[in-house]
Backbone as XML, in Angstrom:
<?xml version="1.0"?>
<chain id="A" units="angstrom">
  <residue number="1" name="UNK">
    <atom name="N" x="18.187" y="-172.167" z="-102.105"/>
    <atom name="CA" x="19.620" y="-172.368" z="-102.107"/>
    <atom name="C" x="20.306" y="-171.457" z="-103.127"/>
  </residue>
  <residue number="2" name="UNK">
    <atom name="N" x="19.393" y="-171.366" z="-104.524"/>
    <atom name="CA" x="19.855" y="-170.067" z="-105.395"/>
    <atom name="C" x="20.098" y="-168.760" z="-104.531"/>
  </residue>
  <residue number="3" name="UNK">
    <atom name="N" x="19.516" y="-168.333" z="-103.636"/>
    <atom name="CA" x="19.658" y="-167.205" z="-103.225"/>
    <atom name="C" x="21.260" y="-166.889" z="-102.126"/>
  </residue>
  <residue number="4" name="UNK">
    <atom name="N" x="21.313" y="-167.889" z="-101.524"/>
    <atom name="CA" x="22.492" y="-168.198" z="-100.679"/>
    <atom name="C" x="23.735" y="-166.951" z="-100.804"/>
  </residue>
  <residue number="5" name="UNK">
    <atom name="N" x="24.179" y="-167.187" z="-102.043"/>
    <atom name="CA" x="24.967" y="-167.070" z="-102.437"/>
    <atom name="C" x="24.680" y="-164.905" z="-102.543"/>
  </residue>
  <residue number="6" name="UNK">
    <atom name="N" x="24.096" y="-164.887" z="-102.775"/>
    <atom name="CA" x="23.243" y="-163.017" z="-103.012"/>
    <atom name="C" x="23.307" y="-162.787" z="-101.662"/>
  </residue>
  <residue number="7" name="UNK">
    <atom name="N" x="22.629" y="-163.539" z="-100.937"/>
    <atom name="CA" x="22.557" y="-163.196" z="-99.566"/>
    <atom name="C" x="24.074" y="-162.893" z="-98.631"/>
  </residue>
  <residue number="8" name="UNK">
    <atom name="N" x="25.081" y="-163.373" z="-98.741"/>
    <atom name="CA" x="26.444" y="-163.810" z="-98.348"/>
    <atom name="C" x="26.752" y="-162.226" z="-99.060"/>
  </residue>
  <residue number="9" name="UNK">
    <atom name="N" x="26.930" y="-162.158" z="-100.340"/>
    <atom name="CA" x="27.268" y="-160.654" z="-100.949"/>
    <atom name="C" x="27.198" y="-160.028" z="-100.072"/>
  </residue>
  <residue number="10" name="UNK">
    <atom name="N" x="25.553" y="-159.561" z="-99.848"/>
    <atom name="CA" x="25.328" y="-158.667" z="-99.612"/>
    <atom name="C" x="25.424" y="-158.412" z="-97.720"/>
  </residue>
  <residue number="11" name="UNK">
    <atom name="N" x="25.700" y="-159.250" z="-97.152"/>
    <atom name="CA" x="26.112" y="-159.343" z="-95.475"/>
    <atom name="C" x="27.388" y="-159.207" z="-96.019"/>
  </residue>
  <residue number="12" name="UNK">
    <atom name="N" x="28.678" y="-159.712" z="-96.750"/>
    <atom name="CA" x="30.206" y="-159.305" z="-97.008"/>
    <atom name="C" x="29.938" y="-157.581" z="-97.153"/>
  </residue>
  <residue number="13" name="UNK">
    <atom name="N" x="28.814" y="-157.087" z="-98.112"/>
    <atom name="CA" x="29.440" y="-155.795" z="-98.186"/>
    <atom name="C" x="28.808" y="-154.767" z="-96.914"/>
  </residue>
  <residue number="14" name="UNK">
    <atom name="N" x="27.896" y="-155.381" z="-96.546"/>
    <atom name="CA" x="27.202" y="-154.978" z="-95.155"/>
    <atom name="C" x="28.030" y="-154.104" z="-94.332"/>
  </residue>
  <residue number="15" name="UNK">
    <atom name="N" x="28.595" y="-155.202" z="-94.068"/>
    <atom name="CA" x="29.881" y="-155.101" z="-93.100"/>
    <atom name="C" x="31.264" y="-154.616" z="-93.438"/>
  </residue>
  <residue number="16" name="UNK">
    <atom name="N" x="31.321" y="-154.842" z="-94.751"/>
    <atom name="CA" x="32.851" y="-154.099" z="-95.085"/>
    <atom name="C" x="32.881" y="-152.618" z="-95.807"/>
  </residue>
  <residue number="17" name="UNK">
    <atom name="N" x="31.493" y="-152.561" z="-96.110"/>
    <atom name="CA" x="31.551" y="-151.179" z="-96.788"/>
    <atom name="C" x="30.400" y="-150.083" z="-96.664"/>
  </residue>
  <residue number="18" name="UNK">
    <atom name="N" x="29.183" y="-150.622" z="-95.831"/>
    <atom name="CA" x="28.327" y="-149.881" z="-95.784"/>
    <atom name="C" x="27.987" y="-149.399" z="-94.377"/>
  </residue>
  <residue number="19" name="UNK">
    <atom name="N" x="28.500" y="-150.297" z="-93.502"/>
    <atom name="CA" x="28.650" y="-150.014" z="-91.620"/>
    <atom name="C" x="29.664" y="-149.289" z="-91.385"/>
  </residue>
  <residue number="20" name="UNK">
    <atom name="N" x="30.836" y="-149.525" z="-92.195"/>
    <atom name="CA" x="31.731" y="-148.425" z="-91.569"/>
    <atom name="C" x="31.763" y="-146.641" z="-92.069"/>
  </residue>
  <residue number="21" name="UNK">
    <atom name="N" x="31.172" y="-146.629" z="-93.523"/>
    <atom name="CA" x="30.697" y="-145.552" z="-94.304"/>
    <atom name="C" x="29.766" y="-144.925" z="-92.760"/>
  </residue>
  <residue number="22" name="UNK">
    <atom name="N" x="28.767" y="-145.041" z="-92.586"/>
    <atom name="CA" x="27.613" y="-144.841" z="-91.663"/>
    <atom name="C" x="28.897" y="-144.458" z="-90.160"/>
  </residue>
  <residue number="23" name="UNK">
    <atom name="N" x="29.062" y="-145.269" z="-89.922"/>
    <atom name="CA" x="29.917" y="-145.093" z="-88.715"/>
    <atom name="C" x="30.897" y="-143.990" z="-88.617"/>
  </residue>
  <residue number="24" name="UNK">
    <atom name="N" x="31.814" y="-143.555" z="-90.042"/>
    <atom name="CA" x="32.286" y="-142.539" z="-90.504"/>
    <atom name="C" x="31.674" y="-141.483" z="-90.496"/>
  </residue>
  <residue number="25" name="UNK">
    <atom name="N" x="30.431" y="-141.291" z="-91.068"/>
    <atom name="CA" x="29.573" y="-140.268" z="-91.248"/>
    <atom name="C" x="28.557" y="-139.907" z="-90.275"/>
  </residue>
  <residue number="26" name="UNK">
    <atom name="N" x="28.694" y="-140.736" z="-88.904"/>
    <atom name="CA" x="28.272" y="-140.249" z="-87.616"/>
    <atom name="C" x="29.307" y="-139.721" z="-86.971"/>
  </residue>
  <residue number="27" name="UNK">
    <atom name="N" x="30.682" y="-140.189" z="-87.196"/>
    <atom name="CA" x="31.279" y="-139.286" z="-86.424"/>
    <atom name="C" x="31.903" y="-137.182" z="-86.876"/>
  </residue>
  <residue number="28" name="UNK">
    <atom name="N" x="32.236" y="-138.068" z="-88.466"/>
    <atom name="CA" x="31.993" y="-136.339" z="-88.808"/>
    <atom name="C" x="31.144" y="-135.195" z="-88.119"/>
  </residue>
  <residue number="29" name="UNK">
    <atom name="N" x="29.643" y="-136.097" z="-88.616"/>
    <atom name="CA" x="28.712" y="-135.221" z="-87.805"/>
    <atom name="C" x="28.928" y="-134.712" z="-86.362"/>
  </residue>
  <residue number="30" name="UNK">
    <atom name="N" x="29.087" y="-135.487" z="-85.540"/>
    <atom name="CA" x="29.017" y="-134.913" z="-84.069"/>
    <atom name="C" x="30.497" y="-134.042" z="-83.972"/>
  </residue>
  <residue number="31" name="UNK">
    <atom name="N" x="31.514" y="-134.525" z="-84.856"/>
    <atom name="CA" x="32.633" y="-133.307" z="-85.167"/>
    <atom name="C" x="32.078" y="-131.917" z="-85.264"/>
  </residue>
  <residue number="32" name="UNK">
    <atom name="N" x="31.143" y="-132.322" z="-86.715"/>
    <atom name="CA" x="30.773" y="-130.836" z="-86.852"/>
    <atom name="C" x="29.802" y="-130.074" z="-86.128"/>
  </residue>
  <residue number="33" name="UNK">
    <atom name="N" x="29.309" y="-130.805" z="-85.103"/>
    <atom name="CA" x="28.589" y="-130.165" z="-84.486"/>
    <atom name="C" x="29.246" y="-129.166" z="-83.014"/>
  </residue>
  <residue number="34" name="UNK">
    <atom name="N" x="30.320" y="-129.829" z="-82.839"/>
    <atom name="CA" x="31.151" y="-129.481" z="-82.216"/>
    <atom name="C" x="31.256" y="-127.940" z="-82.139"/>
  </residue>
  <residue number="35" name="UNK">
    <atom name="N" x="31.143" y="-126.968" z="-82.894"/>
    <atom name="CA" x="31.586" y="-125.600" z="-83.342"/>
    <atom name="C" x="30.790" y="-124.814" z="-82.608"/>
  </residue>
  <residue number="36" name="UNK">
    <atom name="N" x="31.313" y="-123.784" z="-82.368"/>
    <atom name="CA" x="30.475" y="-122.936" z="-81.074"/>
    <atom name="C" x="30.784" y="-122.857" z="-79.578"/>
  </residue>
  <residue number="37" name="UNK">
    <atom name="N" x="30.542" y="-124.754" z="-79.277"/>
    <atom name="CA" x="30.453" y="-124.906" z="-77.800"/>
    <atom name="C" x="31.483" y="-124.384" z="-77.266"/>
  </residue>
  <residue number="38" name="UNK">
    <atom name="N" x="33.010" y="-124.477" z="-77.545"/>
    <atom name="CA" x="34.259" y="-124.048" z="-77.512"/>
    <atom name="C" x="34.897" y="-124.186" z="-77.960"/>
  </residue>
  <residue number="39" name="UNK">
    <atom name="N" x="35.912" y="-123.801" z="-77.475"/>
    <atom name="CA" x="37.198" y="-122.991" z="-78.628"/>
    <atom name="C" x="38.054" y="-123.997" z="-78.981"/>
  </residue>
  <residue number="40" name="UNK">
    <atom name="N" x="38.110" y="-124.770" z="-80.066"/>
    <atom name="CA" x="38.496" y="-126.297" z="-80.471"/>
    <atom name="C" x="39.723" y="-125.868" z="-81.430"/>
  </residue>
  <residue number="41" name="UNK">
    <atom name="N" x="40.781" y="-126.514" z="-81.262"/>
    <atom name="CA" x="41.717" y="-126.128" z="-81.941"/>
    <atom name="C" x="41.416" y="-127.449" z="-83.737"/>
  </residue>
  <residue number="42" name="UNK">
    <atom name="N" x="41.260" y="-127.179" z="-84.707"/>
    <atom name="CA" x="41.355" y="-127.567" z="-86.122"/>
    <atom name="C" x="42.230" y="-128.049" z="-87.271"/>
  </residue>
  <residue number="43" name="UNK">
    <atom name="N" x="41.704" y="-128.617" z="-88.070"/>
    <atom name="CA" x="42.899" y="-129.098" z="-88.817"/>
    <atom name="C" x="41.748" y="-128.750" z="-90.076"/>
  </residue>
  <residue number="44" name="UNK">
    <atom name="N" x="41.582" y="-127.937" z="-91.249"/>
    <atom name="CA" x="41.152" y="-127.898" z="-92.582"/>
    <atom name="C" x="41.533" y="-128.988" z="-93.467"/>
  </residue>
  <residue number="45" name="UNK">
    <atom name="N" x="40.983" y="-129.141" z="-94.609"/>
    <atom name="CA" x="41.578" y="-130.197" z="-95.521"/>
    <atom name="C" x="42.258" y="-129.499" z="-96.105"/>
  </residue>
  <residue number="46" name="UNK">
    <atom name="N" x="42.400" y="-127.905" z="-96.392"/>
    <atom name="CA" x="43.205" y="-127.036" z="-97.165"/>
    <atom name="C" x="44.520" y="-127.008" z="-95.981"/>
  </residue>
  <residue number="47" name="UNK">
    <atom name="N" x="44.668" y="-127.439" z="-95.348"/>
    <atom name="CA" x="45.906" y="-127.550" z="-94.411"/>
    <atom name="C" x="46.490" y="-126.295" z="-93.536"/>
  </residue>
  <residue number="48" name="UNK">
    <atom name="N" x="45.149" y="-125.852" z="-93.455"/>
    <atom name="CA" x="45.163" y="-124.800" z="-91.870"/>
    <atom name="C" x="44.976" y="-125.232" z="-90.328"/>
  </residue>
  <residue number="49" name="UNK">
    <atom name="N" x="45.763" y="-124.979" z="-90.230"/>
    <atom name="CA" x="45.559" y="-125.077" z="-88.201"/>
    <atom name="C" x="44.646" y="-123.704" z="-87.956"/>
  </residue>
  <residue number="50" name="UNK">
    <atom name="N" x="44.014" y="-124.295" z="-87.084"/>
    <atom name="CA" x="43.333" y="-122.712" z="-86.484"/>
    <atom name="C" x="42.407" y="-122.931" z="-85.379"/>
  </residue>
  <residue number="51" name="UNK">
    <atom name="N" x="41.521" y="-121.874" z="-84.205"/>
    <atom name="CA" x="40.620" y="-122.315" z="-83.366"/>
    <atom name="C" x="39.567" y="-121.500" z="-84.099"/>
  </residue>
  <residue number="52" name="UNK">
    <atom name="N" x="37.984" y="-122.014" z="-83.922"/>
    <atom name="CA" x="36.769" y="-121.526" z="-84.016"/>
    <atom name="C" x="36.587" y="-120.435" z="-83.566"/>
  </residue>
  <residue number="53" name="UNK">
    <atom name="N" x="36.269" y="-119.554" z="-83.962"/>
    <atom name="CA" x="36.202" y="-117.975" z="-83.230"/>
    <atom name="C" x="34.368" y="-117.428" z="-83.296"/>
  </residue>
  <residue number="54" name="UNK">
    <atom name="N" x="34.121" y="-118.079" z="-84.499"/>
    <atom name="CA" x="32.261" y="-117.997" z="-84.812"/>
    <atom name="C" x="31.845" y="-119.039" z="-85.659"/>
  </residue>
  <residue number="55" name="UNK">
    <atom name="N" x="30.230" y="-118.845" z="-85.505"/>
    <atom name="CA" x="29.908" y="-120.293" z="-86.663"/>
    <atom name="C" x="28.955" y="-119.371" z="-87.035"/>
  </residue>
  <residue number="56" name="UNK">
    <atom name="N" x="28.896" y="-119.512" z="-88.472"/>
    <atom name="CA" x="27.816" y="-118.966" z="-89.597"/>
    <atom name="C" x="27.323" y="-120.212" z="-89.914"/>
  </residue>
  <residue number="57" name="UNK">
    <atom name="N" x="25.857" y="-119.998" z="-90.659"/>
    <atom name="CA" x="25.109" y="-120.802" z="-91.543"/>
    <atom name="C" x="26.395" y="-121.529" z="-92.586"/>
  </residue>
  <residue number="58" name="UNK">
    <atom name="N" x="26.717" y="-122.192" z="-92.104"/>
    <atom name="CA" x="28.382" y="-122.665" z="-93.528"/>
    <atom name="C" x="29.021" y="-122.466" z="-93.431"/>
  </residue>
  <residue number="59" name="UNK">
    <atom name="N" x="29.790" y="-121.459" z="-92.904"/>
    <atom name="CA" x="30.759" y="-121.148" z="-92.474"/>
    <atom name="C" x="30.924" y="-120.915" z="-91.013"/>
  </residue>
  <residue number="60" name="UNK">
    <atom name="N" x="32.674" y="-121.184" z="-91.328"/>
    <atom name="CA" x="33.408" y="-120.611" z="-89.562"/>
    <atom name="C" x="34.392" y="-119.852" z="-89.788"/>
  </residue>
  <residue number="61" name="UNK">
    <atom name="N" x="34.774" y="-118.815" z="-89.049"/>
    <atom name="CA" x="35.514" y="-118.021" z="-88.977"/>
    <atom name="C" x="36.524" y="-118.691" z="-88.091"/>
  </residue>
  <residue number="62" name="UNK">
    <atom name="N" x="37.831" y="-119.086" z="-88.452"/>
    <atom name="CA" x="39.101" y="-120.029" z="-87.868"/>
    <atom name="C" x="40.314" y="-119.000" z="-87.341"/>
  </residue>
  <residue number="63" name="UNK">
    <atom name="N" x="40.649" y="-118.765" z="-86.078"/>
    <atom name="CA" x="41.567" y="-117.899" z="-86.259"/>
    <atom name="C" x="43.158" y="-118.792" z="-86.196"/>
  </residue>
  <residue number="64" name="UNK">
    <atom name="N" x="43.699" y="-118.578" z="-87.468"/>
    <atom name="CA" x="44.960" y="-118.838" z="-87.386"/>
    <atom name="C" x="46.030" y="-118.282" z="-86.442"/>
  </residue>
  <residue number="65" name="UNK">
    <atom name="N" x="46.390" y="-116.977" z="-86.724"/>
    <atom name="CA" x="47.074" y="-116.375" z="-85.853"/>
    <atom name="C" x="46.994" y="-115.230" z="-85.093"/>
  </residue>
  <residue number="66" name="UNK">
    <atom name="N" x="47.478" y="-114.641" z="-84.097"/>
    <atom name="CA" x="46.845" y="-112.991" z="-83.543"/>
    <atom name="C" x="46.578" y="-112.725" z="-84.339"/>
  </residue>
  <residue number="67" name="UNK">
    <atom name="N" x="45.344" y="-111.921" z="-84.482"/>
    <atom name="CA" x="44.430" y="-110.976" z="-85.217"/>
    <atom name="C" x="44.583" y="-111.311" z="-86.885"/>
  </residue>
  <residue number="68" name="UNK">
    <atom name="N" x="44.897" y="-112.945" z="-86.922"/>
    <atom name="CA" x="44.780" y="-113.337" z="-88.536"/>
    <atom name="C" x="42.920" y="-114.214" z="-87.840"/>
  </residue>
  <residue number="69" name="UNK">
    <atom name="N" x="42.380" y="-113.758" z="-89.404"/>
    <atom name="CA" x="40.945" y="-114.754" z="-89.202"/>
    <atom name="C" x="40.493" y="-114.968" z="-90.289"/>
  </residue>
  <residue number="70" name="UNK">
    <atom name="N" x="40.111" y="-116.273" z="-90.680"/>
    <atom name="CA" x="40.045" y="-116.702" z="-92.029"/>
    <atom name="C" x="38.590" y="-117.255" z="-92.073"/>
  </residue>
  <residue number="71" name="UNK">
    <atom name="N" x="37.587" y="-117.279" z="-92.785"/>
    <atom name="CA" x="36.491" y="-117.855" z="-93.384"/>
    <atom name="C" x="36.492" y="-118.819" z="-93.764"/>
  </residue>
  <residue number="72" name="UNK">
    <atom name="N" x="36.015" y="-120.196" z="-93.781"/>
    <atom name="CA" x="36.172" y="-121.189" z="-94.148"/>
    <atom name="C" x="34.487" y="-121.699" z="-94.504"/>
  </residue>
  <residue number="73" name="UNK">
    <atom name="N" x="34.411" y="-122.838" z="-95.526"/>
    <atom name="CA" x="33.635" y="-123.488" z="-95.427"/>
    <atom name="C" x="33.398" y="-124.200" z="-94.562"/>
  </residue>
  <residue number="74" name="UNK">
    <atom name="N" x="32.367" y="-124.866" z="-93.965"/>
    <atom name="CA" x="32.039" y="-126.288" z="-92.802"/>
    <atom name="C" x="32.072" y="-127.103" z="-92.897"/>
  </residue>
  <residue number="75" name="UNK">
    <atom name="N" x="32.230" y="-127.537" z="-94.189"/>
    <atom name="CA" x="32.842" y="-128.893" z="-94.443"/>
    <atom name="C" x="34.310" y="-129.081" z="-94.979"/>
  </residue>
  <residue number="76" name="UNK">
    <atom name="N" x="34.339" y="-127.919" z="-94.793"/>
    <atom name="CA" x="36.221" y="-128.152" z="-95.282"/>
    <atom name="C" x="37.166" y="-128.092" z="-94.170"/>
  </residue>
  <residue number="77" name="UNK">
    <atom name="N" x="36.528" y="-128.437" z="-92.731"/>
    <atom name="CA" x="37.129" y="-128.863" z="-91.515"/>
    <atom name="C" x="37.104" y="-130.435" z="-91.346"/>
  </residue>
  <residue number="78" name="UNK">
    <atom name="N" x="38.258" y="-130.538" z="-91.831"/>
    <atom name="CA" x="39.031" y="-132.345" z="-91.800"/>
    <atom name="C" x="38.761" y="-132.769" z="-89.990"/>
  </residue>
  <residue number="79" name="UNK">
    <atom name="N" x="39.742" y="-132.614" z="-89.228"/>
    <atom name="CA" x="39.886" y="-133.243" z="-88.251"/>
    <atom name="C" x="40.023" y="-132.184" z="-87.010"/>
  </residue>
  <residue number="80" name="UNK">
    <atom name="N" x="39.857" y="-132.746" z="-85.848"/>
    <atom name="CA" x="40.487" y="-132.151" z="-84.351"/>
    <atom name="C" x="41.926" y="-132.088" z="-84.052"/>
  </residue>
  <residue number="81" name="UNK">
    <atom name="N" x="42.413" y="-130.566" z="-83.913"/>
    <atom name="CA" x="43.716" y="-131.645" z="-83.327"/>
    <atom name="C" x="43.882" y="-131.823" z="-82.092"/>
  </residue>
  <residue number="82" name="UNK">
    <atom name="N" x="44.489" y="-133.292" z="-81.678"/>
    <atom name="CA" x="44.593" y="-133.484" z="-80.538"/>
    <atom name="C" x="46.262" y="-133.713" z="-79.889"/>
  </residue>
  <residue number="83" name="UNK">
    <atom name="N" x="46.391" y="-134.392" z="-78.864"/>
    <atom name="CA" x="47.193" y="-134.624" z="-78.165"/>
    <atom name="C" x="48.424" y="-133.807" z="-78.554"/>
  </residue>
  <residue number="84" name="UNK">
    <atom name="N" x="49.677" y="-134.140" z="-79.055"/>
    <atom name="CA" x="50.784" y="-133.562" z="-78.796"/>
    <atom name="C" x="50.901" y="-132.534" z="-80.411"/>
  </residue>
  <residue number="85" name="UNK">
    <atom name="N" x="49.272" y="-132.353" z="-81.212"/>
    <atom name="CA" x="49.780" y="-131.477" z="-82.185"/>
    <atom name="C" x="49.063" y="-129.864" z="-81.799"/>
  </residue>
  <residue number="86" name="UNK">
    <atom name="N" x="48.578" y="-129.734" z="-80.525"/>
    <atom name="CA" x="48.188" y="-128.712" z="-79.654"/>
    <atom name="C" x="49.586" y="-127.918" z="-78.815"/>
  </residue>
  <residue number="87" name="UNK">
    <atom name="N" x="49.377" y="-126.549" z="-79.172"/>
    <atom name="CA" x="50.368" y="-126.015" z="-78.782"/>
    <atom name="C" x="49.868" y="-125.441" z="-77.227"/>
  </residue>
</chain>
């Protein structure tokens, strides 16, 4: 019955902080795996829009605008953009 109480903790943080971490960090992944297959329009955490143009070992080459192309790290690609922030 001493234990009860440890046990309850640790299913509260189960579920509130260590399933959704995991769940987060599966979807990044299949984000980042994303690169290559096609031409995915981007959102950086440095607050560039741009599409994938190549993938290096770590890097991607993002092209912002005609014949602008920027280097980026691979993990410094935040999100997809989707629906109405696609031009």
């Amino acid at each position: 019955m001493n234990l009860a109480p440890l046990v309850l903790i640790f299913v509260i943080f189960y579920f509130l902080l260590i399933r959704p971490q995991q769940k987060k960090a599966k979807e990044i992944k299949k984000m980042l795996d994303e690169f290559g297959k096609r031409a995915i329009k981007w959102f950086t955490a440095g607050g560039i829009y741009g599409v994938d143009e190549s993938v290096e070992t770590g890097t991607v080459t993002v092209k912002i605008a005609e014949n602008v192309r920027v280097k980026v790290n691979r993990n410094s690609i935040a999100t997809i953009r989707t629906g109405s922030d696609q031009e």
